[in-house]
MITI-660503 format. One line per 2 residues: their letters; for each residue x, y, z of N, C-alpha, C. Coordinates in nm, 2 decimals. Example, Ala and Ser with C-alpha at 12.3 -4.5 7.8 and 13.67 -1.06 7.14 Angstrom:
2
as) 1.32,-0.57,0.78,1.23,-0.45,0.78,1.32,-0.33,0.78 ~ 1.28,-0.22,0.71,1.37,-0.11,0.71,1.29,0.00,0.79
This chain:
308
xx) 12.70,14.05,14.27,12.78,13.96,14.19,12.72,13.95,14.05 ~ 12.81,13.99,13.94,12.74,14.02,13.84,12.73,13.84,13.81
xx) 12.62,13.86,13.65,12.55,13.72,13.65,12.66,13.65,13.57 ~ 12.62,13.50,13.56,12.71,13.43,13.49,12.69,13.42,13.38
xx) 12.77,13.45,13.24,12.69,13.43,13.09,12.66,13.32,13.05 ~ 12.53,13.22,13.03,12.47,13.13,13.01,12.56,13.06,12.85
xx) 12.63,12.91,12.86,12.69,12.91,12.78,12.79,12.91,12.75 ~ 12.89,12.98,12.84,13.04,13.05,12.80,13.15,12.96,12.89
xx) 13.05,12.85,12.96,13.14,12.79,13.08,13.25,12.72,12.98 ~ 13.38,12.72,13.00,13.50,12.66,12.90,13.60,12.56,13.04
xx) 13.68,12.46,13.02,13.73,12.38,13.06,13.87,12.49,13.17 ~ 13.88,12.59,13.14,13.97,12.65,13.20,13.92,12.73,13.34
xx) 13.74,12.75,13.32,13.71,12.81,13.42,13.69,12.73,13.52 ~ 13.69,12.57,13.56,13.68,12.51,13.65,13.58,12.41,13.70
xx) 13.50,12.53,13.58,13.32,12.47,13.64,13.25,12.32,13.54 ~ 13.34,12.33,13.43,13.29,12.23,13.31,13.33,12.25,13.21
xx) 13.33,12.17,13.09,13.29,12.18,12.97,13.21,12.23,12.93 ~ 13.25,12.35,12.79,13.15,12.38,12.72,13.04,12.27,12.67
xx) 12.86,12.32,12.65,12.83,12.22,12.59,12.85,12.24,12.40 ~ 12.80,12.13,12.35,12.85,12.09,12.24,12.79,12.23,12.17
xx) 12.67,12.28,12.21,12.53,12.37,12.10,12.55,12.49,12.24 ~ 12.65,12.56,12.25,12.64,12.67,12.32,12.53,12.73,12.31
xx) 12.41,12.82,12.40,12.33,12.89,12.36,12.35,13.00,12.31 ~ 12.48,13.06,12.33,12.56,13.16,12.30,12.57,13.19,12.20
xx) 12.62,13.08,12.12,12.67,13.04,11.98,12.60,13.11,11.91 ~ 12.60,13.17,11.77,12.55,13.16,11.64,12.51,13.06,11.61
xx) 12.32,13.05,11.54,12.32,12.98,11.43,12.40,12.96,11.32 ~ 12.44,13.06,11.24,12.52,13.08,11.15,12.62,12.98,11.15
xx) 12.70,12.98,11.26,12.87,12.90,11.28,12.79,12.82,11.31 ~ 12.69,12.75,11.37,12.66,12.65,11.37,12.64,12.55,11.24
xx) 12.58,12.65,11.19,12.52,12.58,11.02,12.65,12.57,10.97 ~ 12.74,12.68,10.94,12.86,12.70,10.91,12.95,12.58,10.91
xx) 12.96,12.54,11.04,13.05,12.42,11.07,12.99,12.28,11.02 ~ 12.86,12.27,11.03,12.81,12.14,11.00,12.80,12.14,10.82
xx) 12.78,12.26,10.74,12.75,12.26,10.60,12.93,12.22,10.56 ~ 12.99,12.25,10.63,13.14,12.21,10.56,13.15,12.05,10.61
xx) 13.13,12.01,10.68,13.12,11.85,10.70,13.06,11.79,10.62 ~ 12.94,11.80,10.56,12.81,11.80,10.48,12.90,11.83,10.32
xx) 12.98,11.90,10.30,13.07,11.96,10.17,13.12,11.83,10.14 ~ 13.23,11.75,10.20,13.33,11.67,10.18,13.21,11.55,10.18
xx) 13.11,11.52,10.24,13.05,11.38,10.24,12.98,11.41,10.10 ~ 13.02,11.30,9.98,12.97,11.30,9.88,12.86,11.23,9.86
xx) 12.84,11.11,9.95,12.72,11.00,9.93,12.60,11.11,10.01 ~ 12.64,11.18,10.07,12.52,11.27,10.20,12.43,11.36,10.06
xx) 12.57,11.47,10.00,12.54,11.48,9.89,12.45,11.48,9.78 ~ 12.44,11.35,9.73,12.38,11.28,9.58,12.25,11.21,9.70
xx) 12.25,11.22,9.82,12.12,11.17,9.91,12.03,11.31,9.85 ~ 12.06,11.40,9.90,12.02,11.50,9.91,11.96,11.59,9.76
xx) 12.05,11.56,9.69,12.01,11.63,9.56,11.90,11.52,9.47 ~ 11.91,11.38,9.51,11.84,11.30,9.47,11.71,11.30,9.54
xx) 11.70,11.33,9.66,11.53,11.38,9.72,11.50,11.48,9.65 ~ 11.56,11.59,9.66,11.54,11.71,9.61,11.46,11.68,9.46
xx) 11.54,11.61,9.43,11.50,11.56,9.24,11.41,11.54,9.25 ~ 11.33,11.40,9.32,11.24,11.33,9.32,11.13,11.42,9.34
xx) 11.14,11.51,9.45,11.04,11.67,9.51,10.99,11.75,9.41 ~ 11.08,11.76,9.32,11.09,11.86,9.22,10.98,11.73,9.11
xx) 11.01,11.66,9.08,10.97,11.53,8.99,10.79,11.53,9.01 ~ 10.78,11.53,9.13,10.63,11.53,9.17,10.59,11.63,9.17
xx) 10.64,11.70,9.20,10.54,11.82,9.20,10.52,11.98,9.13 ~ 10.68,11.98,9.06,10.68,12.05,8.90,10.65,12.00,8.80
xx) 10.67,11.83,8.80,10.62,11.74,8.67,10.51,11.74,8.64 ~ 10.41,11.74,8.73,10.28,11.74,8.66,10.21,11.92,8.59
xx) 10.29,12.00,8.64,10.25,12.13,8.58,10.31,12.17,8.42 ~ 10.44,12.05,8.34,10.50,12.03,8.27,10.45,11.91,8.18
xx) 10.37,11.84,8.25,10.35,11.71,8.20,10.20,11.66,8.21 ~ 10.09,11.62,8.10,10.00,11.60,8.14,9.95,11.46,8.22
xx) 9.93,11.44,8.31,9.87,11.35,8.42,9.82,11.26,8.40 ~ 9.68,11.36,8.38,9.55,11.29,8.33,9.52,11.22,8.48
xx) 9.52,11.26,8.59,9.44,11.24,8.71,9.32,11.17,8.72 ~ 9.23,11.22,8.67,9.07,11.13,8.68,9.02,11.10,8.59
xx) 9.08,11.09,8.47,8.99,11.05,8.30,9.06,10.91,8.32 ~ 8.94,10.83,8.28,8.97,10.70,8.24,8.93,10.66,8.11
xx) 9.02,10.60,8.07,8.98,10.56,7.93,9.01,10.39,7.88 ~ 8.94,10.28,7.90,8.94,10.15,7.87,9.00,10.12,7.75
xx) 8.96,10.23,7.63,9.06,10.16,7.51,9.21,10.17,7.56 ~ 9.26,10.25,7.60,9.40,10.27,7.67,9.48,10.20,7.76
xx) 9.39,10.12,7.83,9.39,10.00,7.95,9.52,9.93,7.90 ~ 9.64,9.93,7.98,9.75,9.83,7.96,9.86,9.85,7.85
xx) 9.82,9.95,7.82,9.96,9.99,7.67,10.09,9.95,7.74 ~ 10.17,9.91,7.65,10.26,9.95,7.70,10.38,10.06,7.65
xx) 10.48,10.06,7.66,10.54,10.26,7.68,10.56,10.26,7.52 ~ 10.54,10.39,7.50,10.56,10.42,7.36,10.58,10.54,7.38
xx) 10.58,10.63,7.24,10.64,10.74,7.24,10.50,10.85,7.27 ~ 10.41,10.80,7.27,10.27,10.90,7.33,10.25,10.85,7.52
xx) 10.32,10.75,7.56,10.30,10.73,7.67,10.42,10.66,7.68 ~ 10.52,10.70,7.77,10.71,10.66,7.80,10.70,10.52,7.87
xx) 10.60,10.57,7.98,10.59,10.40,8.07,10.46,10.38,8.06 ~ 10.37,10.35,7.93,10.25,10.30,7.97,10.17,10.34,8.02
xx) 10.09,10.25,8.03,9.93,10.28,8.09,9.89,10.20,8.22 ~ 9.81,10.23,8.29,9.76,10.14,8.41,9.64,10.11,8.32
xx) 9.53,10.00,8.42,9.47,9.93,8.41,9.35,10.04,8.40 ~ 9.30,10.17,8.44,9.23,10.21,8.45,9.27,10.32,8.26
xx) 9.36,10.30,8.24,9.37,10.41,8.09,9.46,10.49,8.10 ~ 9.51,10.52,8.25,9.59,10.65,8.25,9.72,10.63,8.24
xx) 9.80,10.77,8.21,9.93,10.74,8.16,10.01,10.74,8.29 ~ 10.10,10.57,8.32,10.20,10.58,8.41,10.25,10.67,8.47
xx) 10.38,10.74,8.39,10.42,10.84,8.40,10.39,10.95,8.48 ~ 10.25,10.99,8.44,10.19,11.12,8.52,10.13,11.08,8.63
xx) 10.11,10.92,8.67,10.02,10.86,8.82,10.16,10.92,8.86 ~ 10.25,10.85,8.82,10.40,10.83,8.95,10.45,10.92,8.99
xx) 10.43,11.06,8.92,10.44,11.22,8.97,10.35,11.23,9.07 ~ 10.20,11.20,9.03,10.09,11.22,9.10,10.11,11.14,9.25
xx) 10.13,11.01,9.22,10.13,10.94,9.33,10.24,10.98,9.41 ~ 10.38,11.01,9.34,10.45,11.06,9.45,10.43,11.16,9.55
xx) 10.34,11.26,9.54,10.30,11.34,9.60,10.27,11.33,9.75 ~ 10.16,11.23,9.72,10.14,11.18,9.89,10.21,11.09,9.95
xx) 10.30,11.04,9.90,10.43,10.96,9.94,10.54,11.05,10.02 ~ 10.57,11.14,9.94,10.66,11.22,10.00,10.65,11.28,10.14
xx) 10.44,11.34,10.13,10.39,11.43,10.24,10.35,11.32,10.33 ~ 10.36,11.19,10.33,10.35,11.13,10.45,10.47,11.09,10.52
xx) 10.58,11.11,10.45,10.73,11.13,10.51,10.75,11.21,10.55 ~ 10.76,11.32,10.49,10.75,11.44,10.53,10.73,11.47,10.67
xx) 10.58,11.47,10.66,10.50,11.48,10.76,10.52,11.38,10.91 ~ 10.58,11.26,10.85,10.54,11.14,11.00,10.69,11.18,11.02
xx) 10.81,11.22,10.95,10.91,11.24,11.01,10.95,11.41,11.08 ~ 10.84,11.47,11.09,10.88,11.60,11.17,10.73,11.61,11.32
xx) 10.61,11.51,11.26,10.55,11.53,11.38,10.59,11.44,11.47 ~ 10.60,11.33,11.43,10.70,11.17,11.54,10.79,11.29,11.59
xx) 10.89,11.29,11.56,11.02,11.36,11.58,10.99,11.44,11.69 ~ 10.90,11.51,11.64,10.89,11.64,11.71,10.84,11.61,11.86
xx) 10.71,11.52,11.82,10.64,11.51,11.93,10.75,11.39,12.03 ~ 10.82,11.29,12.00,10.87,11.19,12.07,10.98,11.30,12.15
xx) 11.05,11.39,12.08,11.19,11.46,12.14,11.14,11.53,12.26 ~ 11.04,11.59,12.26,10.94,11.67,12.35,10.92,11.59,12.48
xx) 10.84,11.46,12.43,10.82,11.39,12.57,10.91,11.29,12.60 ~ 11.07,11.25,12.56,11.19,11.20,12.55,11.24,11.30,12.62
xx) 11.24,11.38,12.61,11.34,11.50,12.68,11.26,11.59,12.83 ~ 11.12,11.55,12.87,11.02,11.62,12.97,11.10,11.47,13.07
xx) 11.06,11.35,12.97,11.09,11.25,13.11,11.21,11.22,13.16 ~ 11.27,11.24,13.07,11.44,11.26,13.15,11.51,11.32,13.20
xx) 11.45,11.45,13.21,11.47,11.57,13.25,11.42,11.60,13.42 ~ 11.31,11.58,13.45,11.23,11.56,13.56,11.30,11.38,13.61
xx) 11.26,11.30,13.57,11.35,11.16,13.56,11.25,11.10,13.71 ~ 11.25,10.99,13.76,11.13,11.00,13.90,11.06,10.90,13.83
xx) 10.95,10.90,13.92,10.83,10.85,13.94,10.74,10.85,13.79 ~ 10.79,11.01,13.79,10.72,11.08,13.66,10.79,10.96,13.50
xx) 10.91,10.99,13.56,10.96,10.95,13.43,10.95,10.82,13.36 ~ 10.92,10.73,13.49,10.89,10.60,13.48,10.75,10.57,13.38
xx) 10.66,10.66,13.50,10.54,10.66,13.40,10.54,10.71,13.21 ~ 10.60,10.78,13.23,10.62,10.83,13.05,10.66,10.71,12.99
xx) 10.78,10.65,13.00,10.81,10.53,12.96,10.75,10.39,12.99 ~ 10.67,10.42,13.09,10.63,10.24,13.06,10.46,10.31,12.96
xx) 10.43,10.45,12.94,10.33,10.43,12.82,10.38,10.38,12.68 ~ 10.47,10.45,12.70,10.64,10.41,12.55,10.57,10.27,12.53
xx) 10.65,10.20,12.63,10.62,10.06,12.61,10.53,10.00,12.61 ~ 10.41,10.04,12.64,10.26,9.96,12.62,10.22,10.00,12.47
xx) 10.27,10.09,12.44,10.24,10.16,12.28,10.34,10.06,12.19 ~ 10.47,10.03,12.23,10.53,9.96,12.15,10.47,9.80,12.17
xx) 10.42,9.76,12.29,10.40,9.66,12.25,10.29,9.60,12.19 ~ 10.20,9.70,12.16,10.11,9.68,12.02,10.11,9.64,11.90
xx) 10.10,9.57,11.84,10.15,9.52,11.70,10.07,9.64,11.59 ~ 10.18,9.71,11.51,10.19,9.77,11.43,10.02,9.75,11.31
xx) 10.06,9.59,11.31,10.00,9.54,11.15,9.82,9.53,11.27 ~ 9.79,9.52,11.32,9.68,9.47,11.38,9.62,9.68,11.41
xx) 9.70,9.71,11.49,9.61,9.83,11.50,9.60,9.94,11.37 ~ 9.65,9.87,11.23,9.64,10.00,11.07,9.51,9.89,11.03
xx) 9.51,9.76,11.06,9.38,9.68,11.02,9.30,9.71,11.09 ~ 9.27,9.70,11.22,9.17,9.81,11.28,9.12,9.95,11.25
xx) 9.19,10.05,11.26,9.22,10.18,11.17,9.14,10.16,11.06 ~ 9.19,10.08,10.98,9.10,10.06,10.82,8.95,10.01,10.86
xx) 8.94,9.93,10.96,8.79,9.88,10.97,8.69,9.95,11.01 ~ 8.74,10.05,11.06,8.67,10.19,11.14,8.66,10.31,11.10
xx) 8.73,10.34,11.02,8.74,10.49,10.95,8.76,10.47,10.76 ~ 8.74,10.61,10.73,8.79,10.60,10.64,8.90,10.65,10.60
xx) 8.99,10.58,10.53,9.14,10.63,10.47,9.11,10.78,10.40 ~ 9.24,10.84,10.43,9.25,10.98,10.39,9.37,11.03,10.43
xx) 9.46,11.07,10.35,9.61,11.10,10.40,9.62,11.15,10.57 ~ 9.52,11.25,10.61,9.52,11.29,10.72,9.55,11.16,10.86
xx) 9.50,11.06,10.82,9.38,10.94,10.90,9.55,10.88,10.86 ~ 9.60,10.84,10.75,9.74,10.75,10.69,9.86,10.78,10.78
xx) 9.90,10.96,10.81,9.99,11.02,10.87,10.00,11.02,11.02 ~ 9.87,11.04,11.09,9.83,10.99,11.21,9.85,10.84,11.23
xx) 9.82,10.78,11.19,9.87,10.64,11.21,9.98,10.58,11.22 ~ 10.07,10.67,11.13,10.22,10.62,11.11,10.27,10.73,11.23
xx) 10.24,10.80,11.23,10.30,10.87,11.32,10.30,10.82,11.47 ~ 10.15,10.78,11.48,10.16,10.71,11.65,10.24,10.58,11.66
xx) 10.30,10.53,11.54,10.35,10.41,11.55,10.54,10.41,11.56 ~ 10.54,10.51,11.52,10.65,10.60,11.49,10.76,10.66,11.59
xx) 10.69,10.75,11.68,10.73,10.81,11.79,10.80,10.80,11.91 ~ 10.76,10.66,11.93,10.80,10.62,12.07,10.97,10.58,12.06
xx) 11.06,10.55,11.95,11.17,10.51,11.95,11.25,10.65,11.95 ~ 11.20,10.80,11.90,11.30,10.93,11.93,11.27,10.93,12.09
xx) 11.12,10.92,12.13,11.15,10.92,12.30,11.24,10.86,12.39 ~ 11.28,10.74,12.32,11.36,10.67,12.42,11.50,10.73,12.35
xx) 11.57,10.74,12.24,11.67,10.79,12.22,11.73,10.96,12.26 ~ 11.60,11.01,12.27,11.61,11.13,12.34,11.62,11.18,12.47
xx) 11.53,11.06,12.50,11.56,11.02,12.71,11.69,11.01,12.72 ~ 11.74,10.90,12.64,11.88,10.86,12.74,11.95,10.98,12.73
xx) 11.96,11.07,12.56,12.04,11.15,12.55,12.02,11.24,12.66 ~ 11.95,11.28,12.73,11.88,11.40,12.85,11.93,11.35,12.96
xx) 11.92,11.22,12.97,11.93,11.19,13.16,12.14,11.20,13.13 ~ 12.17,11.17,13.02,12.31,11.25,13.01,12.35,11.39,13.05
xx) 12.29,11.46,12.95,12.27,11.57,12.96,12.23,11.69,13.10 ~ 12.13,11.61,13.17,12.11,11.66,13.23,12.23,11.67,13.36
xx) 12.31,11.59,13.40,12.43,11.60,13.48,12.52,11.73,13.45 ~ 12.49,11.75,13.35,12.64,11.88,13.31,12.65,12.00,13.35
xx) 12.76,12.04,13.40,12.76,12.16,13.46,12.69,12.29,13.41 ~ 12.69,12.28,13.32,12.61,12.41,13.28,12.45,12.36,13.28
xx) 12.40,12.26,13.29,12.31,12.29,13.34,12.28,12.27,13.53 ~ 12.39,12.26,13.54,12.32,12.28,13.75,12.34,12.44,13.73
xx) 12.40,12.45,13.64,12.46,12.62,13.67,12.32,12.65,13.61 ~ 12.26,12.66,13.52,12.14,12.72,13.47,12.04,12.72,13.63
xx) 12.05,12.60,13.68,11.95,12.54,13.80,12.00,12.66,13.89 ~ 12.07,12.71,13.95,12.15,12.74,14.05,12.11,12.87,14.01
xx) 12.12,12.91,13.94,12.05,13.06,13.83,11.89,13.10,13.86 ~ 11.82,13.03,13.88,11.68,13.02,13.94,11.62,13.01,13.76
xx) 11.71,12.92,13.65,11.61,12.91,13.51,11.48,12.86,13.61 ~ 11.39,12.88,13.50,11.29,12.78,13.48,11.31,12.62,13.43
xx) 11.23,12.57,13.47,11.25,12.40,13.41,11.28,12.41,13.25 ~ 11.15,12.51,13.22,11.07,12.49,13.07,11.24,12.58,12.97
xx) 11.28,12.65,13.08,11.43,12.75,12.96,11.49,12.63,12.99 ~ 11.55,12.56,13.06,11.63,12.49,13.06,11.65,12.37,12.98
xx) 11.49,12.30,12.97,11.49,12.21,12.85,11.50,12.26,12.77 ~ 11.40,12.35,12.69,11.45,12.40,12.59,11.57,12.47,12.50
xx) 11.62,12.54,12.62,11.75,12.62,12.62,11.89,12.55,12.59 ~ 11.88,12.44,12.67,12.01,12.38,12.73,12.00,12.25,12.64
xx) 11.93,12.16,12.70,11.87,12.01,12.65,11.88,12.00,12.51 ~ 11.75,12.05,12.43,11.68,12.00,12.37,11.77,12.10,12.27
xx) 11.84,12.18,12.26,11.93,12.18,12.12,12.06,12.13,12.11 ~ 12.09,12.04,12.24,12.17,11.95,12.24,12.15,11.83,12.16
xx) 12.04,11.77,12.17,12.03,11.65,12.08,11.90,11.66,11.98 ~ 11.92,11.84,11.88,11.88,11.84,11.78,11.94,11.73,11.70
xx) 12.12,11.73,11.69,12.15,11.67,11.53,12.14,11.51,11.57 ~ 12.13,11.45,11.67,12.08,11.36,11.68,11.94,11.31,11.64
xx) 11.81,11.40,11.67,11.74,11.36,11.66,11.70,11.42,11.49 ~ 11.75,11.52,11.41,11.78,11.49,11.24,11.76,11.38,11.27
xx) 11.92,11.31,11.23,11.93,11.17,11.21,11.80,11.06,11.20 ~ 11.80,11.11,11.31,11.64,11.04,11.34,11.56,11.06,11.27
xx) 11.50,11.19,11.23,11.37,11.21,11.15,11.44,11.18,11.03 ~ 11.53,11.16,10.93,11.55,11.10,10.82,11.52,10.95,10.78
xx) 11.56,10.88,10.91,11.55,10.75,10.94,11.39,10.73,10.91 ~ 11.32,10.77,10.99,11.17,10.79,11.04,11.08,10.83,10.90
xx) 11.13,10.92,10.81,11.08,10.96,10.69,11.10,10.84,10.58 ~ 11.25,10.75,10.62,11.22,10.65,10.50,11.14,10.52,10.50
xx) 11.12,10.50,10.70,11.07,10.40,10.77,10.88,10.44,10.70 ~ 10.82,10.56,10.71,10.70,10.61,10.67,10.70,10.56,10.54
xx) 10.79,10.63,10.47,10.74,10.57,10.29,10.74,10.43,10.31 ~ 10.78,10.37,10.34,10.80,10.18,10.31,10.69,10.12,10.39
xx) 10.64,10.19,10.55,10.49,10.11,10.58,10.41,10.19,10.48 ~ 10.38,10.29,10.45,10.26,10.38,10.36,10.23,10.28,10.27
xx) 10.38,10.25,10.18,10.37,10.18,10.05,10.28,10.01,10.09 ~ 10.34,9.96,10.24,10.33,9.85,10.26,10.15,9.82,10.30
xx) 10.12,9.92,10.39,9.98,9.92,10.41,9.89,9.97,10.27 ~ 9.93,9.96,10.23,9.84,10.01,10.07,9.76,9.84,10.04
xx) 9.86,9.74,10.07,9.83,9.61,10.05,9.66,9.57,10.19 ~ 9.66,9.67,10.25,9.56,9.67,10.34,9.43,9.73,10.33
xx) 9.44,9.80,10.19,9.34,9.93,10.21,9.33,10.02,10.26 ~ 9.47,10.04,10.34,9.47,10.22,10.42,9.56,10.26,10.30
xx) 9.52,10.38,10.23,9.54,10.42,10.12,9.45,10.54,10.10 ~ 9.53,10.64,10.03,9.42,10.75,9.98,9.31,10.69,9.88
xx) 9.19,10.77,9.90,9.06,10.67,9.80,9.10,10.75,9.64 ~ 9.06,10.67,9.53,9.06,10.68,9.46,8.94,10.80,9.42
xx) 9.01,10.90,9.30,9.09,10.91,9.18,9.27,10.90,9.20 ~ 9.28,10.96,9.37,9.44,10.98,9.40,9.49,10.88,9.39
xx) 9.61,10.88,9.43,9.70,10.75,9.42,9.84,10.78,9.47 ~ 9.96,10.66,9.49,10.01,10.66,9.58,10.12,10.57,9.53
xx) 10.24,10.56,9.57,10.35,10.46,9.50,10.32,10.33,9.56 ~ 10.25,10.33,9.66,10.26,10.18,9.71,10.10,10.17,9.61
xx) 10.03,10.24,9.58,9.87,10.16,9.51,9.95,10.08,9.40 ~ 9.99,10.20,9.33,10.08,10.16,9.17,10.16,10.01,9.18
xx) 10.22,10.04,9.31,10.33,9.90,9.32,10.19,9.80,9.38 ~ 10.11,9.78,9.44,10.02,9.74,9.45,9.89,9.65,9.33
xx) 9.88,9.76,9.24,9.83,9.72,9.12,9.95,9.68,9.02 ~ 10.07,9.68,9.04,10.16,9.61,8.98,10.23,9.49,8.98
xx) 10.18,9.41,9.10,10.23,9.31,9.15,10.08,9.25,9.12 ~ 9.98,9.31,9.14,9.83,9.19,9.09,9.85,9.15,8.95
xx) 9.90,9.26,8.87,9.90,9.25,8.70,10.07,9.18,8.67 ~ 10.12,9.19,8.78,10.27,9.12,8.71,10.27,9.00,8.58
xx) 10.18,8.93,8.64,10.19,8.79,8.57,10.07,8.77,8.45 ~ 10.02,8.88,8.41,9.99,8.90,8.27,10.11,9.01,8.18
xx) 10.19,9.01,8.24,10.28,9.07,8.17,10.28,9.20,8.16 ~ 10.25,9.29,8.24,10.21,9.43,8.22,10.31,9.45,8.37
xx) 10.50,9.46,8.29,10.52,9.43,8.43,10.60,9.62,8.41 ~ 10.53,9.74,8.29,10.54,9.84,8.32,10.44,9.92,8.44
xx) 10.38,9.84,8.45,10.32,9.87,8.58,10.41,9.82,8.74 ~ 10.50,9.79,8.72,10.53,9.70,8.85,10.69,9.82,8.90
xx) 10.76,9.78,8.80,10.88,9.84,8.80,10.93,10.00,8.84 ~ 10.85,10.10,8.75,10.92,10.23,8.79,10.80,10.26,8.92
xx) 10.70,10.21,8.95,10.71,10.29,9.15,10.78,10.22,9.21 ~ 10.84,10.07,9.22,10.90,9.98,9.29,11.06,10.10,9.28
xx) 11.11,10.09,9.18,11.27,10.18,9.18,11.20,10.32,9.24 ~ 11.09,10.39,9.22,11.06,10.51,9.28,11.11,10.46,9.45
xx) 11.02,10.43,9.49,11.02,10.33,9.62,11.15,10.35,9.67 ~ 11.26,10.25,9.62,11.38,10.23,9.62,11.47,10.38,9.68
xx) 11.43,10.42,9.56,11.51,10.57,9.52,11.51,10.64,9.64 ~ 11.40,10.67,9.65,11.38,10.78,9.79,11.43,10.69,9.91
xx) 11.40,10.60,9.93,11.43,10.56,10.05,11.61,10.51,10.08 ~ 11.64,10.48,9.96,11.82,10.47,9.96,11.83,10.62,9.95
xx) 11.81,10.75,9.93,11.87,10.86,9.86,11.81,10.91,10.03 ~ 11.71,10.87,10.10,11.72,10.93,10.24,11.81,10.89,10.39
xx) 11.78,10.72,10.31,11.93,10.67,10.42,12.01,10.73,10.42 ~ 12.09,10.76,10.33,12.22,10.85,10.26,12.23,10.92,10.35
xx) 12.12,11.04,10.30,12.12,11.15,10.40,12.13,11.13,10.53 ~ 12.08,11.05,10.57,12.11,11.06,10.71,12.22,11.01,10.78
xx) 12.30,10.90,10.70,12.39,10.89,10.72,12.53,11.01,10.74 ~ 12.48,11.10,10.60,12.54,11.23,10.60,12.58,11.29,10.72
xx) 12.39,11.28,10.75,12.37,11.37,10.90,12.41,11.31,11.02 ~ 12.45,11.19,11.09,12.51,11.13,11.13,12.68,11.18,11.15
xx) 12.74,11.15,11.06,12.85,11.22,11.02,12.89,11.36,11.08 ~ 12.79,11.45,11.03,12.76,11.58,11.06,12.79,11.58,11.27
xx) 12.75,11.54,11.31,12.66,11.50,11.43,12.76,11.41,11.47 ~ 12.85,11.34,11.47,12.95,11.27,11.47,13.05,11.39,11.53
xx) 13.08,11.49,11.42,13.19,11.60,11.38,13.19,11.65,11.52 ~ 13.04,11.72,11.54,13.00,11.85,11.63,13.05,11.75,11.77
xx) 13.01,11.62,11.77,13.05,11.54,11.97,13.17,11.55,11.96 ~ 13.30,11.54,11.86,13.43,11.58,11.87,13.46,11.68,11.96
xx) 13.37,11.77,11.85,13.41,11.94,11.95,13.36,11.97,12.09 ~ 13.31,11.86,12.12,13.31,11.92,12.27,13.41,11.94,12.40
């Protein structure tokens, strides 16, 4: 009996529905289909070219623009913007401008970063326990939940009292705080998934467990879990910025949009409120211009469950 082609099951052969992410499929038509959905969404868009911007802002700007990173200069302390310095000075001498390039830097890479290792790591053990589902599965999830029911703000004040801050130490933190919500979103999507005929047929095939998650599963609720790490990358900038008010922060000369917004809200009410404003709209910016996106991707991911 020749084999069955993994993938190709269609509504007319008897056995099932195609799934949504054939393994069969092309990447290409895959990208293909979703980049034309992605075409017509114009807010998805202006998300997207506005991250892009901001990417470009931090980390071309300072090779175009001078900084001034670690020189301090007291006579300079507090200016406000002029045509040798656009937005001023911080309290330490340096020119605004080139902190908020600088500080964006590690703003972006703790997004970045807490939204592809959460992601990554939650889809992995979201998709093991729903997949196996049992005894096993129980246990996965009630760790979920002993982890969620930790309070956020108590274990980064801990964190701070024991270690020292360092982007590495900032990213790890957000990340373990992070994760547990793509596991549960990615469970349910699995213990779905796992019923569908193409995958008993993979079973019945003698797959392995490990091809079948990976194979079948888990690029099933890739464009879901996007969605997700967008979400998760804007959720990271806004605690990063927020725990700055804690002390978990990169140590100084670096800096960071939440220090800036941080040291802007102390000096607000001497009037030095160019210190307060452009990381606050920085702030803003990225985190509206990533909702967007994901909203986009949503959409996107919307399109492709039609076609099933």
């Amino acid at each position: 009996m020749p084999e069955l082609p993994t993938g190709t099951l269609t509504p007319t052969t008897g056995v099932g529905p195609e799934p949504p992410f054939a393994p069969g499929d092309l990447p290409a038509r895959r990208l293909g289909r979703m980049l034309t959905v992605a075409r017509d969404n114009k807010l998805a868009t202006a998300g997207l070219i506005t991250t892009i911007g901001l990417t470009l802002f931090c980390y071309a700007g300072p090779l175009l623009y001078h900084t001034n990173e670690t020189g301090t200069n007291l006579l300079l302390a507090n200016m406000p913007p002029s045509a040798a310095h656009p937005l001023g000075t911080t309290p330490e001498g340096r020119d605004e401008l080139g902190q908020l390039m600088v500080g964006g830097q590690s703003t972006l890479e703790v997004g970045f970063a807490v939204a592809i290792l959460g992601t990554a790591f939650g889809m992995i053990w979201g998709a093991i326990a729903g997949y196996i589902g049992g005894i096993f599965d129980a246990v996965l999830m009630r760790v979920v939940d002993a982890l969620l029911a930790i309070p956020f703000l108590f274990f980064i004040v801990l964190l701070a009292s024991i270690t020292t801050p360092s982007l590495l130490i900032i990213i790890l933190a957000i990340t373990a705080a992070s994760w547990e919500s793509t596991a549960r979103l990615v469970r349910g999507e699995v213990l779905s998934l796992r019923t569908r005929d193409y995958v008993e047929v993979s079973r019945q095939l003698g797959a392995r467990h490990r091809h079948t998650v990976f194979r079948h599963l888990v690029p099933n609720v890739i464009g879901t879990v996007v969605v997700t790490a967008t979400l998760s990358m804007a959720d990271a900038i806004l605690i990063y910025a927020a725990v700055a008010f804690l002390g978990l922060s990169v140590p100084p000369p670096a800096t960071s949009w939440g220090d800036l917004l941080t040291t802007g809200i102390n000096n607000l009410f001497d009037g030095y409120w160019w210190q307060l404003w452009p990381p606050a709209f920085a702030i803003v910016l990225i985190v509206l211009a990533v909702n967007v996106l994901g909203d986009g991707m949503h959409d996107m991911v919307e399109h492709r469950l039609e076609r099933r």
